[in-house]
C-alpha positions in Angstrom: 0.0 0.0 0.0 1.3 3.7 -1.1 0.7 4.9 3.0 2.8 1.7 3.6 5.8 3.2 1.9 5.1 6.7 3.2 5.1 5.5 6.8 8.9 3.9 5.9 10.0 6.4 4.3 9.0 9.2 7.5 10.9 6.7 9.9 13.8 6.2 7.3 14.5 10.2 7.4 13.7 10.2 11.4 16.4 8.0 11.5 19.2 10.2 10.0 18.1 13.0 11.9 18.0 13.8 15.8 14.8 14.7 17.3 14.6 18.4 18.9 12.2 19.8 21.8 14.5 17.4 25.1 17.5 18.6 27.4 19.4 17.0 25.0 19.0 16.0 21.6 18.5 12.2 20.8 19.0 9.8 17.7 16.1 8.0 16.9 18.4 4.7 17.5 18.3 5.9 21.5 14.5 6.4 21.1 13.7 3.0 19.6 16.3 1.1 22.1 14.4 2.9 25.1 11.0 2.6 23.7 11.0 -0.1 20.6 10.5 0.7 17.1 6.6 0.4 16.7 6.2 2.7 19.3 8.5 5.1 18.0 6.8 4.4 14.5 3.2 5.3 16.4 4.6 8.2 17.6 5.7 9.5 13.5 2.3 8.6 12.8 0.8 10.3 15.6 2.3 13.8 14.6 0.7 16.0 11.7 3.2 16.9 9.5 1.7 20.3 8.4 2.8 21.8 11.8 6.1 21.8 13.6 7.3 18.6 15.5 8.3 18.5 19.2 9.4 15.7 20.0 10.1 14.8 24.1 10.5 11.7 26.4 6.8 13.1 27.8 5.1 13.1 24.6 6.9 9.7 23.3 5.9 8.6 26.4 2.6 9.2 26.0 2.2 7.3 23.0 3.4 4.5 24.2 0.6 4.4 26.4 -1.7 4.2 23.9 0.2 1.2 22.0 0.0 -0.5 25.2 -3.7 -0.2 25.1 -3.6 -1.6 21.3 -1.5 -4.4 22.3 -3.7 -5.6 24.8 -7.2 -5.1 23.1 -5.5 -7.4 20.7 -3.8 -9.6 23.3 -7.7 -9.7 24.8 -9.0 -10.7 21.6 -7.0 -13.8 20.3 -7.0 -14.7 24.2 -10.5 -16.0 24.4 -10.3 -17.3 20.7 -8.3 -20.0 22.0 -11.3 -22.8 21.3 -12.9 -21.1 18.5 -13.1 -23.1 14.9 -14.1 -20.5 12.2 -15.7 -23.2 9.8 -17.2 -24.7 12.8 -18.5 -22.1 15.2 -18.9 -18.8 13.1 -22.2 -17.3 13.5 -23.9 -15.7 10.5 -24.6 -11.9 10.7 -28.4 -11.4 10.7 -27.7 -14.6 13.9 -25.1 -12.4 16.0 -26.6 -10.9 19.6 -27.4 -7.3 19.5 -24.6 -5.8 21.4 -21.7 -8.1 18.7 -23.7 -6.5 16.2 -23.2 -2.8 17.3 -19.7 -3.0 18.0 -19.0 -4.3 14.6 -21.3 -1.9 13.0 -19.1 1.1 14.7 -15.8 -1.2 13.7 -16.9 -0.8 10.3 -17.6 3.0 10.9 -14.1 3.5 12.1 -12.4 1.5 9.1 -14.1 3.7 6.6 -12.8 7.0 7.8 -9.4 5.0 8.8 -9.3 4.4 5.0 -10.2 8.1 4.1 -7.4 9.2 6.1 -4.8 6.6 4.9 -5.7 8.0 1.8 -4.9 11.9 2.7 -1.8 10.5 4.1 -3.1 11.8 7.7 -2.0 9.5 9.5 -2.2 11.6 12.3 -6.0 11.0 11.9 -5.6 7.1 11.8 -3.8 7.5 15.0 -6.9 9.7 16.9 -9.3 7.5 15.2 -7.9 3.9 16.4 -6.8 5.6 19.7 -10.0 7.0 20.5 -11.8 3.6 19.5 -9.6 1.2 21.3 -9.8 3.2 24.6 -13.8 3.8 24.8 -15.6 1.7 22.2 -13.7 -1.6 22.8 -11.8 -1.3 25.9 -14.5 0.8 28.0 -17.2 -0.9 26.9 -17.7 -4.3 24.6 -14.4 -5.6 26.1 -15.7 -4.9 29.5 -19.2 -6.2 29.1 -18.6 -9.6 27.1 -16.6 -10.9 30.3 -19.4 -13.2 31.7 -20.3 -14.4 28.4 -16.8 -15.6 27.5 -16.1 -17.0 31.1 -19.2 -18.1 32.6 -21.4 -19.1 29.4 -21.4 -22.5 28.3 -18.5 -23.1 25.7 -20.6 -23.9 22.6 -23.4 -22.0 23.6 -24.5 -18.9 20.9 -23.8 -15.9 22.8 -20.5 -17.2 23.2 -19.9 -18.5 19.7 -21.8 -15.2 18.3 -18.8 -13.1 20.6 -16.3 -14.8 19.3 -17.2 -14.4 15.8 -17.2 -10.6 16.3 -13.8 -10.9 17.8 -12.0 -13.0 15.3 -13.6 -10.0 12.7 -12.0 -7.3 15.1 -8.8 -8.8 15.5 -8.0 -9.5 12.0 -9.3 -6.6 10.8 -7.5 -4.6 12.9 -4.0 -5.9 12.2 -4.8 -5.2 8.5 -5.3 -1.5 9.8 -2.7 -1.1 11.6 0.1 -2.7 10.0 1.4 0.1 8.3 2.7 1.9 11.4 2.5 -1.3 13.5 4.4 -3.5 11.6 6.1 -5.8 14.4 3.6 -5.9 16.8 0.6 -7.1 13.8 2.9 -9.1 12.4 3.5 -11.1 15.5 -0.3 -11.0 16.5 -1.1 -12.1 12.9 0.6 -16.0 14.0 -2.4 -16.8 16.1 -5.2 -15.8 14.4 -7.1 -18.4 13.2 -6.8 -19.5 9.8 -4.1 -16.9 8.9 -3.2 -17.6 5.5 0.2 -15.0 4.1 1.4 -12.6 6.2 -0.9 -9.6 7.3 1.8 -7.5 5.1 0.9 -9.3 2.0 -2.9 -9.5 2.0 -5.4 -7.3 0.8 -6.9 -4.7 2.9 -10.6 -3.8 1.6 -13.5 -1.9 3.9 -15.0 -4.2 5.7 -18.8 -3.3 5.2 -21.3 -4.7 8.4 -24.6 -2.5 8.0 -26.9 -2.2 10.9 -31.1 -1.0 10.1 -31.7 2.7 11.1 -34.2 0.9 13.9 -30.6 -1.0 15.2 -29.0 2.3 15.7 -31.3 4.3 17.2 -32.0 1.5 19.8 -28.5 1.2 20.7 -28.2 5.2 20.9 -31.3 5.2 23.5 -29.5 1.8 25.4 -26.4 4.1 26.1 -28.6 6.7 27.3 -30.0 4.5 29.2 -26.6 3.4 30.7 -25.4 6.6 31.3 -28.4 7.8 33.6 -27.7 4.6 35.3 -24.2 4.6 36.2 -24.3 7.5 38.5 -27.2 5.8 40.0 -25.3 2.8 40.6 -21.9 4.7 42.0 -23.8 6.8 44.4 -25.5 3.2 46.0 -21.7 2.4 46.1 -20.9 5.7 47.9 -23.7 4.6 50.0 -22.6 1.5 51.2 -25.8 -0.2 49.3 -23.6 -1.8 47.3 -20.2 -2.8 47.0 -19.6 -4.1 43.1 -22.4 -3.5 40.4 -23.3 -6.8 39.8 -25.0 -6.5 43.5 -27.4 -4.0 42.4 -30.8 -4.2 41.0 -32.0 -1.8 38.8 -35.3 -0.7 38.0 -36.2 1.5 35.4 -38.9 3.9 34.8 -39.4 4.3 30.9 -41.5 6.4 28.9 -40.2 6.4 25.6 -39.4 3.5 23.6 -40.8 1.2 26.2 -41.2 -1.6 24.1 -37.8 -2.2 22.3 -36.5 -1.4 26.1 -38.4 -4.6 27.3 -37.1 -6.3 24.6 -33.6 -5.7 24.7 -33.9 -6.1 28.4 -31.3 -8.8 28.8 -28.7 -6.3 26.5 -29.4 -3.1 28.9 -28.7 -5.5 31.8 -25.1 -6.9 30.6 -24.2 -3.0 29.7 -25.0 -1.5 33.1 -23.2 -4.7 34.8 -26.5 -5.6 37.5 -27.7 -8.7 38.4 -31.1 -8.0 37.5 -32.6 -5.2 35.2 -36.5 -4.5 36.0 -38.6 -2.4 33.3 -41.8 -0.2 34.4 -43.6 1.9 32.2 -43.3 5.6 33.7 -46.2 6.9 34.9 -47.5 10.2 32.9 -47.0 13.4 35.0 -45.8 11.5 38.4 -42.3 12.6 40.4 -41.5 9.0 39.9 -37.6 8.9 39.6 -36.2 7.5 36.5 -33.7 4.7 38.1 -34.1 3.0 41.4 -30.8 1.3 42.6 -31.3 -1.4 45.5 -29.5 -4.9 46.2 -30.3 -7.6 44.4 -32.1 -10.2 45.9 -30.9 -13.9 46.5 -27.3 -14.7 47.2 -24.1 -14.7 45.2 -23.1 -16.9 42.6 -19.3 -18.3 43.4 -18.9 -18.7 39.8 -20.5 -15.7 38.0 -20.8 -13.3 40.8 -24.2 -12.5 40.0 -27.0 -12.2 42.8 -29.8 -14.8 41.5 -32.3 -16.5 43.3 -31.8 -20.2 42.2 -28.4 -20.4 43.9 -28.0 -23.4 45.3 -31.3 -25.2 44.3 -29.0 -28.3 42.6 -27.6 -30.2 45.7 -24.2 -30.8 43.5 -23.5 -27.7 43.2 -25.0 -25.5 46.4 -22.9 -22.3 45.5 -23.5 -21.4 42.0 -26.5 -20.2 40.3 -28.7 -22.3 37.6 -27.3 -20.8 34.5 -23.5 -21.4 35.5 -24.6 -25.2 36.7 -26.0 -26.0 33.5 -22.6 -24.9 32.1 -20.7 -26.4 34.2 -22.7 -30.0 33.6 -22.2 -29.4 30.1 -18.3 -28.7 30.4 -18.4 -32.2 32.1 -20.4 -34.2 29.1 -18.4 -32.5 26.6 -14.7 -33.6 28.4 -16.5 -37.2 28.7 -17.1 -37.3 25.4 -14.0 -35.8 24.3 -12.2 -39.3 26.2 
């Protein structure tokens, strides 16, 4: 790719040069030894070359914060791919749970104008965009919520499978993006993706289109809403001493508009404002009622989950965990019998 070239080119002038704006001037040699070359090539592409460039141990520094955070959405991602077939477990697009689908609908977002800006050589841009991305949409939120369906769901069961299908997209998708500036660190991450065929340098990077109805988006816009009224509800129960952790909390919800779709996409609202239990009223026209009603959830903890249910303990064989995480659990245990 033409951006590909400009990228090694940038670095290849860097490199006869010494960087200004320190106590004392440095070579990029001392920069890469201290920090390692993909994070001093972050760095190049960080910078907008229409303006002057600083360059300091602070602001390099800084940037190598953010590859951290890139290096470990990525390590998060091909982490809990680990039993994932592609041909065997892939679920198809129109089958994916609501929350996979939003995140790769903004994915898909973010590679179009990534694209756009490769092609302005702003790189700059590329570096904002993915940045800004990796740090609110994936770490702050989908990596956060898709926890207890990766580690307590059953292994085969469709959210699961439906999760990792949106994370095999992510991952691979992402190298392709990023290896232009990032060319060790996707190069290296490229090796366990599953059913890799050449090297991420040598395959073709097209826009990855995943279109979500108008109906899809506007729900998901109201869910966040939703979650954002509730949060402060939840931390000032913490400040409280009501609750310790969110997943001890019940919520319940006065809604007025969009009631329906709310009730429907109950179980999504629940996983993204991290309670054990989500309850839905209708608000009530002209009353004081207040909007979200934080108390503790009822029933005891789950050992396995950590979610307050009721049915902990109703199987004898397994007193301290919940119903959902016993019927993974027995079905961990058939699957490894049938496996010898």
């Amino acid at each position: 790719m033409q951006f590909a070239g400009a990228i090694a080119e940038w670095m290849l002038v860097l490199h006869r040069r010494q960087f200004f704006g320190c106590e004392k001037p440095q070579t990029a040699e001392a920069y890469v030894k201290k920090w390692g070359a993909d994070v001093v090539r972050l760095w190049v592409a960080s910078q907008d070359f229409r303006n002057d460039i600083v360059v300091s141990e602070e602001r390099v520094n800084k940037v190598s914060e953010t590859y951290r955070a890139i290096r470990n959405a990525l390590r998060y991602q091909l982490s809990n791919l680990y039993d994932f077939d592609p041909a065997k477990n892939s679920v198809a697009n129109d089958k994916l749970t609501g929350l996979d689908r939003w995140i790769l609908g903004e994915f898909s977002k973010l590679e179009k104008e990534v694209i756009e800006a490769y092609d302005k050589y702003e790189f700059h841009v590329v570096y904002q965009k993915v940045s800004q991305f990796v740090a609110v949409e994936l770490s702050a939120i989908y990596h956060d919520v898709i926890k207890d369906r990766l580690y307590t769901d059953p292994a085969n069961s469709h959210r699961r499978r439906s999760t990792q299908t949106a994370l095999l997209r992510l991952v691979t998708r992402l190298c392709q993006m990023l290896a232009p500036i990032l060319a060790f660190t996707t190069d290296e991450t490229w090796e366990f993706v599953p059913e890799k065929k050449e090297s991420v340098h040598e395959g073709r990077w097209g826009t990855f289109s995943f279109e979500t109805s108008e109906n899809e988006k506007t729900n998901w816009k109201n869910f966040f809403a939703l979650r954002e009224q509730v949060l402060p509800e939840l931390e000032a129960a913490r400040q409280n001493k009501l609750i310790g952790k969110s997943l001890e909390a019940k919520a319940t919800l006065a809604v007025a508009d969009g009631f329906e779709a709310v009730m429907n996409a109950r179980e999504d609202l629940r996983e993204l404002c991290n309670v054990s239990r989500l309850v839905i009223e209708p608000a009530k026209p002209g009353s004081e009622q207040k909007f979200c009603l934080v108390t503790h959830a009822d029933g005891q903890k789950c050992e396995r989950c950590w979610r307050w249910e009721l049915d902990v303990g109703k199987d004898p064989q397994h007193p301290t965990i919940c119903g959902r995480c016993v019927e993974a659990v027995k079905q961990f245990a058939s699957e490894n019998r049938a496996a010898k």
